[in-house]
Rosetta silent file (secondary structure, phi, psi, omega in degrees, C-alpha in Angstrom):
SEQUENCE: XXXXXXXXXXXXXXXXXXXXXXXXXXXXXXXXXXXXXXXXXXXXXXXXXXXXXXXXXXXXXXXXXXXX
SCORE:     score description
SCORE:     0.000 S_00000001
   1 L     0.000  130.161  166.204  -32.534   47.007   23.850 S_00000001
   2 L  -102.089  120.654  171.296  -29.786   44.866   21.911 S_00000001
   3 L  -136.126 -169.879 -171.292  -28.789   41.801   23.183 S_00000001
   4 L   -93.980  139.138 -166.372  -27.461   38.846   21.736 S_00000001
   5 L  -109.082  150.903  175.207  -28.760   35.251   19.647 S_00000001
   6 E  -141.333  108.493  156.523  -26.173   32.286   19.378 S_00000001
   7 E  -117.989  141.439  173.417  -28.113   30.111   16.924 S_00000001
   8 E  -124.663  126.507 -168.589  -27.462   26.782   16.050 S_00000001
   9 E   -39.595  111.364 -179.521  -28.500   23.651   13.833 S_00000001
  10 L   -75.808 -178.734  177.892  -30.547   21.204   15.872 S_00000001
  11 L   -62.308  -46.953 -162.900  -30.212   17.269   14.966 S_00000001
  12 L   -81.513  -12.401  149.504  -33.943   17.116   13.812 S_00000001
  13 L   141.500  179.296  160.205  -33.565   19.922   11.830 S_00000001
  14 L    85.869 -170.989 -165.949  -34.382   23.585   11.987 S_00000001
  15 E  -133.487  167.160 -172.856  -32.407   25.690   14.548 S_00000001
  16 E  -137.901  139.982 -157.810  -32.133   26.079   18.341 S_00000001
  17 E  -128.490  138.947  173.270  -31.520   29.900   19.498 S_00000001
  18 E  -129.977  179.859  162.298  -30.026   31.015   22.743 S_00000001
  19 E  -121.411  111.816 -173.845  -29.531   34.505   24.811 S_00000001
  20 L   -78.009  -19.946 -162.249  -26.539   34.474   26.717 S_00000001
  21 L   -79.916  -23.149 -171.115  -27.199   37.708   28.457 S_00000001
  22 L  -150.862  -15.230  133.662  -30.568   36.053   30.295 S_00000001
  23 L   103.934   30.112 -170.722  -30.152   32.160   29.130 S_00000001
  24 E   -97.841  155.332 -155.252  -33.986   32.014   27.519 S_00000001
  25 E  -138.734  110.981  162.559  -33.704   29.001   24.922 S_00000001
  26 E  -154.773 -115.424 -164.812  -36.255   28.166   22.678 S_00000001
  27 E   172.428  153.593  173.065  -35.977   26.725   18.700 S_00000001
  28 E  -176.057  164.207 -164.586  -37.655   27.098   15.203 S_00000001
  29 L   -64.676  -26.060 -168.318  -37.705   25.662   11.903 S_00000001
  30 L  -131.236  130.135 -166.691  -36.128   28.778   10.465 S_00000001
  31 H   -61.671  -33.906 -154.185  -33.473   31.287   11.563 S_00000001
  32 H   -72.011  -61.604 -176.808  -36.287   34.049   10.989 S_00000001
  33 H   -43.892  -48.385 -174.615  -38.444   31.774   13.350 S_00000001
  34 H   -65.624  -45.737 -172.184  -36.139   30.644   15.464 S_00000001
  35 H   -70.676  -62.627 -169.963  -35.059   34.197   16.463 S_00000001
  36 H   -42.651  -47.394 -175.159  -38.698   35.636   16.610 S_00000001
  37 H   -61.688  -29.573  174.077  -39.490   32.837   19.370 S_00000001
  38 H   -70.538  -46.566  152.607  -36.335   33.820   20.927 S_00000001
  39 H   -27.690  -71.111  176.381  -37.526   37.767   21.064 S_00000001
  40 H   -68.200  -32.611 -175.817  -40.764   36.405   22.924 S_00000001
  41 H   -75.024  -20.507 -175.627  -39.504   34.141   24.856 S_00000001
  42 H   -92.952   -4.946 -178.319  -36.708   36.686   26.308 S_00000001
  43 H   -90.401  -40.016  173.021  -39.080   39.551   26.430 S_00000001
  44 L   -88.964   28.711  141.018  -41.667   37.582   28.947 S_00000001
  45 L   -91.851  -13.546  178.431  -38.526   36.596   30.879 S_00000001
  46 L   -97.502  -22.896 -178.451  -37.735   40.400   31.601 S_00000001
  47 L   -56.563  -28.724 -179.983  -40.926   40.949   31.930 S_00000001
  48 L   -65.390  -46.721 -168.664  -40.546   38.333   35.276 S_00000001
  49 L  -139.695   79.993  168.992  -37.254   39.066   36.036 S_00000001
  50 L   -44.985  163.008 -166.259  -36.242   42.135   35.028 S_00000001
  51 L  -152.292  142.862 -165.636  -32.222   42.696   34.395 S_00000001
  52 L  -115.187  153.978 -134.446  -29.823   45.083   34.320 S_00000001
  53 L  -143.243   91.515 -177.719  -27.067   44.589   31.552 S_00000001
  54 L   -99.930   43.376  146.437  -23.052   45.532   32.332 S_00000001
  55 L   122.404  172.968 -173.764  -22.406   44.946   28.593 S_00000001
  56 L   -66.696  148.566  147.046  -22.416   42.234   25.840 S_00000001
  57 L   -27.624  102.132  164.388  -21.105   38.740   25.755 S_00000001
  58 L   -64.378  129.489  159.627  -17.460   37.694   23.828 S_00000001
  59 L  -114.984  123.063  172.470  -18.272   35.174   21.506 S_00000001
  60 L  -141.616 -155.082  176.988  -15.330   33.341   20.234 S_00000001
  61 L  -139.477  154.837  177.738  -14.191   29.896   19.116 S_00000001
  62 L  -158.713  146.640 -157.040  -11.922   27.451   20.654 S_00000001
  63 L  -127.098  135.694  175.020  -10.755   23.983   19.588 S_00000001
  64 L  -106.124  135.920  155.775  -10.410   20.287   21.505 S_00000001
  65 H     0.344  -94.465 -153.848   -7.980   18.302   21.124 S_00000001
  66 H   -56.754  -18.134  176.681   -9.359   15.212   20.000 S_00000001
  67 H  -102.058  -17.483  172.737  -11.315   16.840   17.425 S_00000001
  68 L   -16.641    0.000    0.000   -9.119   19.209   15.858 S_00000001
């Protein structure tokens, strides 16, 4: 099964990885890291609560105002 990682830079360093498709969260020092903990952590969430999947996520970008 392919689903999808949105990773991002934490403050303290290292990165914090999410799965939009089931909303498991977790973080690592390393993208390589970060993503493996995300892989376990989303596989024993289907294991709880399995899920059925009526396609992938749009990921796009969009810009505020004040920061533009």
């Amino acid at each position: 099964m392919e689903l999808t990682a949105i990773l991002t830079p934490a403050p303290e360093g290292g990165y914090v990885a999410l799965n939009p498709e089931t909303g498991t969260t977790t973080q690592g020092e390393t993208v390589e890291e970060a993503l493996s903990n995300l892989r376990e952590a989303t596989e024993l969430y289907l294991e709880e609560f399995p899920t059925t999947f009526i396609g992938r996520p749009l990921l796009t970008t969009f810009r505020v105002g004040a920061y533009a």
